[in-house]
N, CA, C and O atoms as a GROMACS GRO file, in nm:
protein
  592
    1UNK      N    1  -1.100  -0.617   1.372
    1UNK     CA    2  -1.132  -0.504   1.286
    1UNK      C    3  -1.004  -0.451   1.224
    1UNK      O    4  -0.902  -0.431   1.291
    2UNK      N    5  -1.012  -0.429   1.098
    2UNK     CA    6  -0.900  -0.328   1.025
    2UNK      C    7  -0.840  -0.253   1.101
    2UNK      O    8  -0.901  -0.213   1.200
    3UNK      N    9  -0.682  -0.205   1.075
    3UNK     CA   10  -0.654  -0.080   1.170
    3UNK      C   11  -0.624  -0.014   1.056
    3UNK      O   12  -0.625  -0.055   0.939
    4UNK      N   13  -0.598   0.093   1.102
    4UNK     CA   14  -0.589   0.195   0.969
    4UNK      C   15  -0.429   0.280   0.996
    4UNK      O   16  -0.391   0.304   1.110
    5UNK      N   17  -0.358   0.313   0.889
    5UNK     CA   18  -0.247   0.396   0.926
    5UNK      C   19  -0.219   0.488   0.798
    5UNK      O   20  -0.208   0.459   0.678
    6UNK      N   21  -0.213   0.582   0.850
    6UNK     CA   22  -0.172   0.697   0.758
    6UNK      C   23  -0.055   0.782   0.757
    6UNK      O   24  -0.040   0.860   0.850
    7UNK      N   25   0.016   0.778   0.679
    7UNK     CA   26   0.144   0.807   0.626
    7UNK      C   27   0.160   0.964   0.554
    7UNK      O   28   0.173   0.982   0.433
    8UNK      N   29   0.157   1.042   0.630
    8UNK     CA   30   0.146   1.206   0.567
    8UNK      C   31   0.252   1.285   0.549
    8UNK      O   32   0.341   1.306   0.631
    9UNK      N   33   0.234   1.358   0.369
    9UNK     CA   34   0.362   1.403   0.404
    9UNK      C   35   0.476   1.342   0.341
    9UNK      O   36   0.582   1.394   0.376
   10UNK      N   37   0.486   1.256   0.267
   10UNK     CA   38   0.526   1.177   0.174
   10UNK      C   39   0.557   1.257   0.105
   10UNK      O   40   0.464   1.323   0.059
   11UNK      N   41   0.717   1.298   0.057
   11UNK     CA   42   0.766   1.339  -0.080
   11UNK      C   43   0.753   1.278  -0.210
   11UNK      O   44   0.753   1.341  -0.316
   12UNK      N   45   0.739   1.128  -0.196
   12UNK     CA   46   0.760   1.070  -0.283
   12UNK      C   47   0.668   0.893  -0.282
   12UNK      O   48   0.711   0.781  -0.255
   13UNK      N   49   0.604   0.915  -0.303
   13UNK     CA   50   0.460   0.819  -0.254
   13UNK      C   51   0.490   0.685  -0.309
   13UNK      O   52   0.435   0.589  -0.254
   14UNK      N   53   0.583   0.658  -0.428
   14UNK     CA   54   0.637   0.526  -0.440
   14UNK      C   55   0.774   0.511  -0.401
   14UNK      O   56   0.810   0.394  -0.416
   15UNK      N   57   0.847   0.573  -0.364
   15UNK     CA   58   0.941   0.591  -0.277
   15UNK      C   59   0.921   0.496  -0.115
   15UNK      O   60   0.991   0.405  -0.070
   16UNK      N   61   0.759   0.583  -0.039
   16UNK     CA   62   0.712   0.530   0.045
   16UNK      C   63   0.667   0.407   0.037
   16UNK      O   64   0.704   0.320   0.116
   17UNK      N   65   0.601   0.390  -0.039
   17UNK     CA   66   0.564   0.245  -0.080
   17UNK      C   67   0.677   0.130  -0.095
   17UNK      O   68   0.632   0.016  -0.077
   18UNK      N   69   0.772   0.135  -0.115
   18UNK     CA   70   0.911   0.041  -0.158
   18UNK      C   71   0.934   0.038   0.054
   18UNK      O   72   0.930  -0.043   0.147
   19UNK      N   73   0.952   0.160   0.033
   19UNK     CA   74   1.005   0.169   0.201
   19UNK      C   75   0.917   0.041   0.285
   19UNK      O   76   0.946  -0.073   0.320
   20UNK      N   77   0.827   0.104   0.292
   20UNK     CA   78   0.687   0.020   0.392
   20UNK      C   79   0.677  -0.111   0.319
   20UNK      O   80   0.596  -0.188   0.370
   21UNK      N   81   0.735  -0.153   0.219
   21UNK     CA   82   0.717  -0.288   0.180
   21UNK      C   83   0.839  -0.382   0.225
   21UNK      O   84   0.848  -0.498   0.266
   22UNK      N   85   0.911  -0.298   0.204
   22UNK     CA   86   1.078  -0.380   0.214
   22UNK      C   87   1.058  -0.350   0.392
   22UNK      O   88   1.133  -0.420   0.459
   23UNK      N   89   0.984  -0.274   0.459
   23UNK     CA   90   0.977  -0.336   0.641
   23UNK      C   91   0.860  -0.461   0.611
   23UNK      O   92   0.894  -0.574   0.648
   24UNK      N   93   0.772  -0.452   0.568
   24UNK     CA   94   0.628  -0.557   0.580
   24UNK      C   95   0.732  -0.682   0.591
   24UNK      O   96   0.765  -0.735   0.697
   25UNK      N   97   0.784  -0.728   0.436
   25UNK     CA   98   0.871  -0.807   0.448
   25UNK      C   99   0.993  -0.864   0.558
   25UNK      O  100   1.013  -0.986   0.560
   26UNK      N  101   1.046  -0.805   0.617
   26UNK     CA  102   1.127  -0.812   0.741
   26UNK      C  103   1.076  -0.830   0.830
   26UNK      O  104   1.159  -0.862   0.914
   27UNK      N  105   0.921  -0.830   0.896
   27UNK     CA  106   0.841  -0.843   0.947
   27UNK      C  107   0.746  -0.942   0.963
   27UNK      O  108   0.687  -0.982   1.063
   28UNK      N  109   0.741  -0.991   0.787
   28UNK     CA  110   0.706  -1.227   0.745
   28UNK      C  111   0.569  -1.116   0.732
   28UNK      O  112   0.476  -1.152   0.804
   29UNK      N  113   0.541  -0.983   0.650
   29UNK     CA  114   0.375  -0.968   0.659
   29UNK      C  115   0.362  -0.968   0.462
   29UNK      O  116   0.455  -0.923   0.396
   30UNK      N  117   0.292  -0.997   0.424
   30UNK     CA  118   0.281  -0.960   0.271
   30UNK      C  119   0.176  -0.896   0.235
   30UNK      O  120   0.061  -0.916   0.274
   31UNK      N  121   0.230  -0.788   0.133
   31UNK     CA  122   0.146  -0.684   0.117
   31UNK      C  123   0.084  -0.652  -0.022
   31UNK      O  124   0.152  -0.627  -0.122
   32UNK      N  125  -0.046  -0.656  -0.016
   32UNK     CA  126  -0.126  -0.592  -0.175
   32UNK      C  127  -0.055  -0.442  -0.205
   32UNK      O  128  -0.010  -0.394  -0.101
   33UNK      N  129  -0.043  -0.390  -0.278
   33UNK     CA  130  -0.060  -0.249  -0.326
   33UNK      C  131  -0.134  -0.245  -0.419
   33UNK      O  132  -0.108  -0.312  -0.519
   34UNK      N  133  -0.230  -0.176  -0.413
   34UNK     CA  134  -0.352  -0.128  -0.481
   34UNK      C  135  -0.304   0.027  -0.559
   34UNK      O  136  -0.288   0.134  -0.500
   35UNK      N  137  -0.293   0.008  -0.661
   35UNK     CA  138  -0.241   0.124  -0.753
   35UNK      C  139  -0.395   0.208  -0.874
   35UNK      O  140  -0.491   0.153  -0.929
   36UNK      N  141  -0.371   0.283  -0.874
   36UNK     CA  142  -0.507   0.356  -0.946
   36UNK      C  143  -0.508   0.354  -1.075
   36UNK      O  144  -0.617   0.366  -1.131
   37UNK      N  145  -0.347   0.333  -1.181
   37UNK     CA  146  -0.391   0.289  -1.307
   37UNK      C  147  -0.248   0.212  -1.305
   37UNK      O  148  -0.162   0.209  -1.216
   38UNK      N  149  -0.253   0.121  -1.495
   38UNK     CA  150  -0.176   0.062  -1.548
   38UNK      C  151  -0.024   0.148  -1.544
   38UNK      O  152   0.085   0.096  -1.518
   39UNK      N  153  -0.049   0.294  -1.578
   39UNK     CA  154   0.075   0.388  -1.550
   39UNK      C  155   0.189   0.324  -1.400
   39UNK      O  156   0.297   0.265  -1.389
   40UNK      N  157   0.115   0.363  -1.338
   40UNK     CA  158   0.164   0.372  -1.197
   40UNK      C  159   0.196   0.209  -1.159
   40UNK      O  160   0.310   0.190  -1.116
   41UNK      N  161   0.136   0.126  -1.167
   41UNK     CA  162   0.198   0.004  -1.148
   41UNK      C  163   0.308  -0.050  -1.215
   41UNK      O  164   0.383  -0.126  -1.153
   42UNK      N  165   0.330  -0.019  -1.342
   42UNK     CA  166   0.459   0.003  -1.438
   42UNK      C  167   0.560   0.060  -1.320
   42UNK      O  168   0.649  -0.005  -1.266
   43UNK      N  169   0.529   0.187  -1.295
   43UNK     CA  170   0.653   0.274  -1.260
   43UNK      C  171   0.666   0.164  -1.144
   43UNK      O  172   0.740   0.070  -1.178
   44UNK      N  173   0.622   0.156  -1.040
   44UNK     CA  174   0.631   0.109  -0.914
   44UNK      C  175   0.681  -0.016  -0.913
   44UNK      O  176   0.728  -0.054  -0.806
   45UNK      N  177   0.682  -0.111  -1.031
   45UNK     CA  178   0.727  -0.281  -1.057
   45UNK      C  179   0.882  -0.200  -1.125
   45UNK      O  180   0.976  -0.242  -1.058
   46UNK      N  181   0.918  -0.126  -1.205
   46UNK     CA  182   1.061  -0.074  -1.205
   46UNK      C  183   1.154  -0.045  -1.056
   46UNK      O  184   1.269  -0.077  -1.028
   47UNK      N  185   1.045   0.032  -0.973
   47UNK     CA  186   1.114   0.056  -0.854
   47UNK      C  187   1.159  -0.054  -0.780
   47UNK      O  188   1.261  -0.042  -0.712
   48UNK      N  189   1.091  -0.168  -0.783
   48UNK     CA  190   1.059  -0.288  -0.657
   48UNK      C  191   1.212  -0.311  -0.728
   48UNK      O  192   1.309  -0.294  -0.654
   49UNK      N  193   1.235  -0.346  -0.862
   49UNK     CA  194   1.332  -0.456  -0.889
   49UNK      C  195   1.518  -0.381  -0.826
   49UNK      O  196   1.624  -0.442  -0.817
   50UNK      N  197   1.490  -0.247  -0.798
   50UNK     CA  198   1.617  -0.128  -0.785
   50UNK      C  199   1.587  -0.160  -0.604
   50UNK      O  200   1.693  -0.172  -0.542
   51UNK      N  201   1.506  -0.169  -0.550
   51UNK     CA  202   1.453  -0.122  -0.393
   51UNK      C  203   1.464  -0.232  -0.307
   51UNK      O  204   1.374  -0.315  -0.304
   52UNK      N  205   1.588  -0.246  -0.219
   52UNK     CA  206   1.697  -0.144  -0.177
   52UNK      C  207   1.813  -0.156  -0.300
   52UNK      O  208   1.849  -0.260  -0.355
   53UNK      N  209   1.863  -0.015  -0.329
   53UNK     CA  210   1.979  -0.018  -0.398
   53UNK      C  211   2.105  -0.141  -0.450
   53UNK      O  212   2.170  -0.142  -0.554
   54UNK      N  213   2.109  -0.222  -0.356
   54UNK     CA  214   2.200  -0.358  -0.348
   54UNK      C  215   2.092  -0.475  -0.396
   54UNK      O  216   2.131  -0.566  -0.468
   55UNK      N  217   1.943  -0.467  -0.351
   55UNK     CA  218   1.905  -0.606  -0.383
   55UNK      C  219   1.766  -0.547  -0.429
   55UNK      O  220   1.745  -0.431  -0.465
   56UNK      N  221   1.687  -0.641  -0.421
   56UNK     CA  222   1.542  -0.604  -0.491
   56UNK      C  223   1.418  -0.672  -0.404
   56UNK      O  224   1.433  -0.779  -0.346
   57UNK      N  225   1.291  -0.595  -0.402
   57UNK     CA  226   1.187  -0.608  -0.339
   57UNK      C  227   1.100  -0.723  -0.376
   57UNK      O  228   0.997  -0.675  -0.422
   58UNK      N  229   1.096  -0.855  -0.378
   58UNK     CA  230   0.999  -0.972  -0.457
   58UNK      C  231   0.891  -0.906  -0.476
   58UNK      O  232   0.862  -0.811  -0.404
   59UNK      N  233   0.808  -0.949  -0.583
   59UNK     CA  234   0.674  -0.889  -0.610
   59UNK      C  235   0.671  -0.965  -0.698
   59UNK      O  236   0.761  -1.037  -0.741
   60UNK      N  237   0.496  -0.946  -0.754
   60UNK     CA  238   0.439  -0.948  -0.885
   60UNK      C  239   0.302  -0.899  -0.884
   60UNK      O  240   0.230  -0.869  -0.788
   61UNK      N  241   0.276  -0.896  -1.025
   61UNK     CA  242   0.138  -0.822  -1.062
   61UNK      C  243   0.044  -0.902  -0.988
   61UNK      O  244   0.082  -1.012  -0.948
   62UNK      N  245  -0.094  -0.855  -0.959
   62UNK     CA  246  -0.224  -0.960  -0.952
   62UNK      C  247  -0.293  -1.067  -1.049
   62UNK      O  248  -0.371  -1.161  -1.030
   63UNK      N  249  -0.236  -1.017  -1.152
   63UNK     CA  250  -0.305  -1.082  -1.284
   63UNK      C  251  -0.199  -1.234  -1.318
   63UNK      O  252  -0.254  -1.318  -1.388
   64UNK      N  253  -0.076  -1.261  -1.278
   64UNK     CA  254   0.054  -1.338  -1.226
   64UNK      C  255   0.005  -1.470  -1.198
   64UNK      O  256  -0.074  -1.473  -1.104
   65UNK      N  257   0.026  -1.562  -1.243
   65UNK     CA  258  -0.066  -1.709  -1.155
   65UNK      C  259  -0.042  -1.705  -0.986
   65UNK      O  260  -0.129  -1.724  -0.900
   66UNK      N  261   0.082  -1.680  -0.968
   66UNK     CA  262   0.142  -1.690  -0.843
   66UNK      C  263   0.052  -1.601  -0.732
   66UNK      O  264   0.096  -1.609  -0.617
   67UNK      N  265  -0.103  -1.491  -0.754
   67UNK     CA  266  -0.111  -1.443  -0.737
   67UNK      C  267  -0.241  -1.429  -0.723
   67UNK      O  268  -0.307  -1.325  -0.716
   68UNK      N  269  -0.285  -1.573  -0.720
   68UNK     CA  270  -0.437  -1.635  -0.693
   68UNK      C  271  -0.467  -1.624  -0.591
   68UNK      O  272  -0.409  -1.571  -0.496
   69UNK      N  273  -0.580  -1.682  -0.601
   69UNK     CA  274  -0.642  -1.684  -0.433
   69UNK      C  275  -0.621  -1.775  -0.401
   69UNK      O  276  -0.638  -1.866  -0.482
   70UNK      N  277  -0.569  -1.809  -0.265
   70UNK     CA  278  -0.544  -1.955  -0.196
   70UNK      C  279  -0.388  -1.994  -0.238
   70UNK      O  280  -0.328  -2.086  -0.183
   71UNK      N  281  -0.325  -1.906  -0.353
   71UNK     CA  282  -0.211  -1.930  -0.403
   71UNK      C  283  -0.077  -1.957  -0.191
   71UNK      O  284  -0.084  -1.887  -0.090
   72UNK      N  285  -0.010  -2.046  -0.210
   72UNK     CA  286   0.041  -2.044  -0.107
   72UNK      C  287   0.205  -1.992  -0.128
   72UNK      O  288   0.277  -1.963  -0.033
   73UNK      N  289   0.238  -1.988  -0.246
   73UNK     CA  290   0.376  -1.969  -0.245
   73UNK      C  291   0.448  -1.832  -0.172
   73UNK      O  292   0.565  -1.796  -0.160
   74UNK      N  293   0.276  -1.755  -0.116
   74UNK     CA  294   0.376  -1.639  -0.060
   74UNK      C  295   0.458  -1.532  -0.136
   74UNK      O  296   0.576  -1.504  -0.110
   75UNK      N  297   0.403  -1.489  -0.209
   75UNK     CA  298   0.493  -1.359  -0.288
   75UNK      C  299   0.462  -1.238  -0.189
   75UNK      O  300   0.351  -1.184  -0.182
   76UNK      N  301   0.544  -1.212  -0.133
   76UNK     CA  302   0.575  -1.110  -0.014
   76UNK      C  303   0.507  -0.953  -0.056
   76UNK      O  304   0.506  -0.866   0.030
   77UNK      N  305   0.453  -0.927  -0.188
   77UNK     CA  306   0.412  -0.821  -0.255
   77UNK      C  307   0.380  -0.825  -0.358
   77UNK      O  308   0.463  -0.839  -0.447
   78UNK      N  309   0.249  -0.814  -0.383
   78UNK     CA  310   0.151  -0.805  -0.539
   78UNK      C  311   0.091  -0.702  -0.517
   78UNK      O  312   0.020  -0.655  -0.428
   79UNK      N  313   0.157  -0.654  -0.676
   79UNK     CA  314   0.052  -0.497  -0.734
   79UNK      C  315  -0.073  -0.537  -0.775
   79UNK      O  316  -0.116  -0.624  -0.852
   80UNK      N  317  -0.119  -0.454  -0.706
   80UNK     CA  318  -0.293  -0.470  -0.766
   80UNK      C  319  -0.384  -0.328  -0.853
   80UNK      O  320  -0.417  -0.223  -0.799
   81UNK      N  321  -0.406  -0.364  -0.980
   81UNK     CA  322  -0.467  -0.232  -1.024
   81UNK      C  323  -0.602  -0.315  -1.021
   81UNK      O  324  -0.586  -0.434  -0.993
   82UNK      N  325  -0.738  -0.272  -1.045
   82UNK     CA  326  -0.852  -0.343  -1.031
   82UNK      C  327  -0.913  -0.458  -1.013
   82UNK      O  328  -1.008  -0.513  -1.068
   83UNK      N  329  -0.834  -0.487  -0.917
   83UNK     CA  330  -0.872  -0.646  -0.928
   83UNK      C  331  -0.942  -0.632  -0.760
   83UNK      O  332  -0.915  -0.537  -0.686
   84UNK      N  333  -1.045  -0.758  -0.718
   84UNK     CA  334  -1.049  -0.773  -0.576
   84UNK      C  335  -1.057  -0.895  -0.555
   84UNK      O  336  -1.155  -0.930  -0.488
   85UNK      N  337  -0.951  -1.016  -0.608
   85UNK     CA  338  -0.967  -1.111  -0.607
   85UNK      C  339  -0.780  -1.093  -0.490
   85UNK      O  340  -0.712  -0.990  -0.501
   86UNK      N  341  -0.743  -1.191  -0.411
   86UNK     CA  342  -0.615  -1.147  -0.352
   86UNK      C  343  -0.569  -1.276  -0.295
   86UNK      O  344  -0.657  -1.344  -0.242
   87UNK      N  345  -0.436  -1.330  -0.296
   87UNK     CA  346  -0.406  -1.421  -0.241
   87UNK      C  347  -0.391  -1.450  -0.080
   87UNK      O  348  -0.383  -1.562  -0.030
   88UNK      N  349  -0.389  -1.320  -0.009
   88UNK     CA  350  -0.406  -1.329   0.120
   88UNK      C  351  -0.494  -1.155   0.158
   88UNK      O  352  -0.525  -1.081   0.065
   89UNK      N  353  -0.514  -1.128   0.271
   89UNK     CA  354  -0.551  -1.005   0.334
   89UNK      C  355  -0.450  -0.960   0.486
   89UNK      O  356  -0.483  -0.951   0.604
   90UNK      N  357  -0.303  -0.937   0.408
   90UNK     CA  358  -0.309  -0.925   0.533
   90UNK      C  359  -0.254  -0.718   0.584
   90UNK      O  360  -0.276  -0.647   0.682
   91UNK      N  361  -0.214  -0.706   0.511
   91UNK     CA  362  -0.128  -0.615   0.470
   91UNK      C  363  -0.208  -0.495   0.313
   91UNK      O  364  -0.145  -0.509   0.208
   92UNK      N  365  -0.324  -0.397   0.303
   92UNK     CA  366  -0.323  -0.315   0.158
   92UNK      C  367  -0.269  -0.201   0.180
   92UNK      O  368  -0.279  -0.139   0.286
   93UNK      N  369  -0.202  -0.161   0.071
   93UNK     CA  370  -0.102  -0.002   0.054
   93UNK      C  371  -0.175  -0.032   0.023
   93UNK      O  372  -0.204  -0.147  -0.009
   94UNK      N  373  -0.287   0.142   0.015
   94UNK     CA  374  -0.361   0.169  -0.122
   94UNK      C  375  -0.308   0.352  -0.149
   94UNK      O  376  -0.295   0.453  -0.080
   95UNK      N  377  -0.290   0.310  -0.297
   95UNK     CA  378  -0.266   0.486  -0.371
   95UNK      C  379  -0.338   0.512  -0.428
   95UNK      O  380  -0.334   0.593  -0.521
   96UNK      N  381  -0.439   0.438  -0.384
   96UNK     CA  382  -0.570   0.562  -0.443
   96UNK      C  383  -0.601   0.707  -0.386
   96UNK      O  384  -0.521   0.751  -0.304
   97UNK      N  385  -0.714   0.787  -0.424
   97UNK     CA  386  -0.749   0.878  -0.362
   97UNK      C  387  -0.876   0.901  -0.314
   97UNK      O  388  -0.939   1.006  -0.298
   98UNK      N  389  -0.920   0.704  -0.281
   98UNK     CA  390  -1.070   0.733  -0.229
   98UNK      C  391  -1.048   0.573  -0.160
   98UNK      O  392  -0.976   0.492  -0.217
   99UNK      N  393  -1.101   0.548  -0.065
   99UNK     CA  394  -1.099   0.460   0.032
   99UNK      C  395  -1.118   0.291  -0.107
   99UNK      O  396  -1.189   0.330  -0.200
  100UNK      N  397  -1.085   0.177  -0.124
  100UNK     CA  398  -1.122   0.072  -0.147
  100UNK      C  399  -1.237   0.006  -0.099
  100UNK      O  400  -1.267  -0.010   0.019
  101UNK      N  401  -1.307  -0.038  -0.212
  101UNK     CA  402  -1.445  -0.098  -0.115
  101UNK      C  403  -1.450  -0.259  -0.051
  101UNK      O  404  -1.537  -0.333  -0.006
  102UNK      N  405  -1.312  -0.265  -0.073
  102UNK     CA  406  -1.289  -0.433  -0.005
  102UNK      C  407  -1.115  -0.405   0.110
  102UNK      O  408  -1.017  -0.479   0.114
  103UNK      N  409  -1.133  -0.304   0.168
  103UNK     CA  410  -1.014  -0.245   0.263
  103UNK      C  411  -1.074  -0.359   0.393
  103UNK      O  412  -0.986  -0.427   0.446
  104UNK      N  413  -1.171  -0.372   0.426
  104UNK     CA  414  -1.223  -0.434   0.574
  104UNK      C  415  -1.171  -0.576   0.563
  104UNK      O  416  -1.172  -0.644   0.666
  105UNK      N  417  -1.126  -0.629   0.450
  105UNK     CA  418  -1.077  -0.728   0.410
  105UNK      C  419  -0.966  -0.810   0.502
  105UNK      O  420  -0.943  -0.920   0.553
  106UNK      N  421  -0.900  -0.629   0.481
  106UNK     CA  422  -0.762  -0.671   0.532
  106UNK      C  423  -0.730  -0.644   0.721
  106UNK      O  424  -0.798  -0.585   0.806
  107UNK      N  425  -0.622  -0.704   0.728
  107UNK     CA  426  -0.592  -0.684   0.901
  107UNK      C  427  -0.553  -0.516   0.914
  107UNK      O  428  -0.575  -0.444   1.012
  108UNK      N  429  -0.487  -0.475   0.778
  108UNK     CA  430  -0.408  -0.344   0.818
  108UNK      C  431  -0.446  -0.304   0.723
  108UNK      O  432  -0.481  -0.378   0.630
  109UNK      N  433  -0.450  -0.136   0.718
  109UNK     CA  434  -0.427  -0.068   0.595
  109UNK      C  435  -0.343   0.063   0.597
  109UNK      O  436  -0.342   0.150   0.685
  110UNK      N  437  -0.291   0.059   0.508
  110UNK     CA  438  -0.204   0.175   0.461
  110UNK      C  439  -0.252   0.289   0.371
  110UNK      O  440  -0.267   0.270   0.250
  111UNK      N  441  -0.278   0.410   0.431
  111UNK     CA  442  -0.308   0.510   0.358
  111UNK      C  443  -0.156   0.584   0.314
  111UNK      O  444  -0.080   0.596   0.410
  112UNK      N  445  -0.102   0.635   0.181
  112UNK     CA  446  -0.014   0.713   0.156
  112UNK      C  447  -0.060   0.841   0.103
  112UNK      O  448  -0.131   0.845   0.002
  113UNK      N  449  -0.023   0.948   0.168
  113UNK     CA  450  -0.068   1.118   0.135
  113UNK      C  451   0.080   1.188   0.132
  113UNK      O  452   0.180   1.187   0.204
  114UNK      N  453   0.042   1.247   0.014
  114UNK     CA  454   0.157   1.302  -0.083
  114UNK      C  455   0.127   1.444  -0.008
  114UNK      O  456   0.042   1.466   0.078
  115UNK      N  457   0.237   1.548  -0.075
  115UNK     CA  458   0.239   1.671  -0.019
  115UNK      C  459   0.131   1.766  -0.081
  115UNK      O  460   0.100   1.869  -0.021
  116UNK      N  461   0.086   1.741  -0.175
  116UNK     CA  462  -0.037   1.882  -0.226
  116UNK      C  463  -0.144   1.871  -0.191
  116UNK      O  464  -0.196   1.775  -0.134
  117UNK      N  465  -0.192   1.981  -0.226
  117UNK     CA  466  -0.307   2.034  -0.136
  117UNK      C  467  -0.432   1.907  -0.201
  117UNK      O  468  -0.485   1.835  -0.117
  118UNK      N  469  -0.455   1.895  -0.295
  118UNK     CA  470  -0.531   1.819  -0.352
  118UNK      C  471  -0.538   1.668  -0.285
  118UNK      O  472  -0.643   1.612  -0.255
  119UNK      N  473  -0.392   1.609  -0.265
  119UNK     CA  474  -0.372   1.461  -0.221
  119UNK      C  475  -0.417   1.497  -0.034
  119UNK      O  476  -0.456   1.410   0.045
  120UNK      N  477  -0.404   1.592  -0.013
  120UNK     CA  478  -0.414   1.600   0.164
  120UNK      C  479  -0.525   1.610   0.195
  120UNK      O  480  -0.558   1.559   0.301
  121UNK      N  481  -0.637   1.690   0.102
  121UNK     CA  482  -0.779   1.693   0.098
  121UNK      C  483  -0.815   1.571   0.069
  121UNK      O  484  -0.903   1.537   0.148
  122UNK      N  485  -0.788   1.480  -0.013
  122UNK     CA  486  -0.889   1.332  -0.024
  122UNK      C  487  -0.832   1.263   0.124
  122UNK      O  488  -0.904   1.196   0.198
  123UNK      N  489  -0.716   1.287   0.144
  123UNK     CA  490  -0.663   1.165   0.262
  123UNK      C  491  -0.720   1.238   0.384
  123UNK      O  492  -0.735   1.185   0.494
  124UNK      N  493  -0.753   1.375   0.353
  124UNK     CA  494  -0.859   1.412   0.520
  124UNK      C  495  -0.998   1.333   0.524
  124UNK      O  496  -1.036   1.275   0.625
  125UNK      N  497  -1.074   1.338   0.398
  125UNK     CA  498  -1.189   1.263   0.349
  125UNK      C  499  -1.171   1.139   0.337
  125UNK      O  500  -1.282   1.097   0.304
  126UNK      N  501  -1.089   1.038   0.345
  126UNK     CA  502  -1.039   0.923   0.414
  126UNK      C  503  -1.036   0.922   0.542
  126UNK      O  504  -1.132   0.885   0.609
  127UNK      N  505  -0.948   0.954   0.582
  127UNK     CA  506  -0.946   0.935   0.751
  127UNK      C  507  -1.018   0.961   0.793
  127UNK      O  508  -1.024   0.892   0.895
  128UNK      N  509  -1.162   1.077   0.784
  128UNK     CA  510  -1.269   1.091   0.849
  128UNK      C  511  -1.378   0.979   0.809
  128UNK      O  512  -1.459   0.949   0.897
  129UNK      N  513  -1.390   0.891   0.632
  129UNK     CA  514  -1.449   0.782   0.612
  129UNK      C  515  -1.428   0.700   0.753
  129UNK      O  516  -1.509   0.690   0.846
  130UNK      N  517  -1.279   0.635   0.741
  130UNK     CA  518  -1.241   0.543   0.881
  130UNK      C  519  -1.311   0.591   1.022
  130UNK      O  520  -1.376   0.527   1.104
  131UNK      N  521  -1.280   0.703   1.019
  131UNK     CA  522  -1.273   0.730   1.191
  131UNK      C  523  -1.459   0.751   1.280
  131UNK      O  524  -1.501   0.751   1.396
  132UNK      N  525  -1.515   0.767   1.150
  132UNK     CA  526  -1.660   0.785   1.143
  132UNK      C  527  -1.745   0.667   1.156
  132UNK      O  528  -1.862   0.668   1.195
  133UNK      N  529  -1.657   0.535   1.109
  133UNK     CA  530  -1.714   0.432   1.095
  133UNK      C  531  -1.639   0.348   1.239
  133UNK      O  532  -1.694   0.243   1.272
  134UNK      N  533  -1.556   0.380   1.296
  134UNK     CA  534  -1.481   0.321   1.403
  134UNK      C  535  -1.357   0.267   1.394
  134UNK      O  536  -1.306   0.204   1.487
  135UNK      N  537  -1.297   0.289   1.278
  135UNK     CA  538  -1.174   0.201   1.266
  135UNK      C  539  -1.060   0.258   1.379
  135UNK      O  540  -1.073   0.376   1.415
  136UNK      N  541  -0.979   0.200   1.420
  136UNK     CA  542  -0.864   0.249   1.484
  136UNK      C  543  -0.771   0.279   1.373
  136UNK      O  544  -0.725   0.212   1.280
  137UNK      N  545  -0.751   0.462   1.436
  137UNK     CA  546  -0.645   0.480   1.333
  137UNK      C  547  -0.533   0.513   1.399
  137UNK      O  548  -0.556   0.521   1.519
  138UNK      N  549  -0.393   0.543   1.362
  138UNK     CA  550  -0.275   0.590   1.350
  138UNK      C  551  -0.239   0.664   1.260
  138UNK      O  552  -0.278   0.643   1.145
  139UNK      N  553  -0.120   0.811   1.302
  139UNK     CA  554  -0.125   0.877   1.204
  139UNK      C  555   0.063   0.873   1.241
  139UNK      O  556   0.116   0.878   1.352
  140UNK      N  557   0.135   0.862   1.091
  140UNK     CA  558   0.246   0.897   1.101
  140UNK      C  559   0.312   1.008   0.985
  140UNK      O  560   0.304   0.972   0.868
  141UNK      N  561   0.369   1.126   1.011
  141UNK     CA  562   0.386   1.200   0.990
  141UNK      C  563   0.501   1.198   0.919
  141UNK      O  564   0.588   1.178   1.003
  142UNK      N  565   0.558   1.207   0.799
  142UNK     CA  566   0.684   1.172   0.760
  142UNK      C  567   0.735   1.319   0.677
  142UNK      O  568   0.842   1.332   0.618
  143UNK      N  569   0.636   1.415   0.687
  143UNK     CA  570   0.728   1.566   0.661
  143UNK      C  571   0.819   1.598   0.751
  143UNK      O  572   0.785   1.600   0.869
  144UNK      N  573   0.964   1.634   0.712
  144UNK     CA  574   1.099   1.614   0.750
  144UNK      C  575   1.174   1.525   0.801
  144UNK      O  576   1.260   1.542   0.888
  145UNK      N  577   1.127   1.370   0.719
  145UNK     CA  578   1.219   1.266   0.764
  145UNK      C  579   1.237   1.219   0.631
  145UNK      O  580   1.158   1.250   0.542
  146UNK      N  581   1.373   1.119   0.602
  146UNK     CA  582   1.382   1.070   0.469
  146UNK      C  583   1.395   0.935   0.453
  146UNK      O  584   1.436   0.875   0.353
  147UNK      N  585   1.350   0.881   0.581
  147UNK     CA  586   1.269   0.711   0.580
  147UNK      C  587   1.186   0.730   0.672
  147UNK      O  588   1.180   0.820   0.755
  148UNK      N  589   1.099   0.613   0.650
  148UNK     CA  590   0.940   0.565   0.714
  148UNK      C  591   1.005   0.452   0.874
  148UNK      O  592   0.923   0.397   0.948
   0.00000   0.00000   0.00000
């Protein structure tokens, strides 16, 4: 079954996202990020290529050949804006603000909750989706730390 982990408290939600990718990676796990529009996957494919400061995060879009299903070459991180087609399940960031309807997919999932009141209310209505249905969750708290 999925486990679920939630990340609260986030100053900076693609910030977090670079973070938790550049560990997945160090770790041999590869990760979807599921982004909510064309905006935000822009910004976040600028960040990967800067993240860490000295070197850069591999990635590519979903739409990417490299980024098929069954594709084996392993790209350690593909952005995903609407797509539910995926080259593996093992690993979804999702920045949405409502659960994915293909999350059971995966082995893990990553919830990221930003600091306002608005982002903390959908990610309570998340975690109670999960916890209602049985998932095992984890909660990590990252108000007053400045890595994950």
């Amino acid at each position: 079954m999925t486990k679920v982990d939630f990340y609260t408290g986030s100053p900076d939600k693609l910030r977090t996202v670079c973070q938790l990718s550049q560990k997945a990676i160090q770790n041999g796990v590869r990760a979807i990020i599921s982004l909510p529009d064309a905006t935000t996957v822009d910004a976040l494919d600028r960040m990967l290529w800067h993240y860490p400061p000295s070197a850069f995060i591999p990635h590519c879009r979903n739409n990417a050949a490299a980024a098929e299903p069954g594709d084996s070459s392993g790209w350690p991180v593909v952005l995903d804006h609407g797509g539910d087609r995926f080259p593996h399940h093992e690993l979804l960031i999702n920045l949405h603000n409502e659960c994915m309807p293909f999350f059971s997919r995966f082995e893990r999932v990553i919830e990221i909750i930003g600091n306002s009141e608005d982002d903390s209310r959908a990610g309570r209505e998340r975690f109670r989706f999960y916890r209602d249905r049985g998932y095992e969750l984890r909660h990590i708290d990252l108000s007053g730390t400045h890595n994950t």
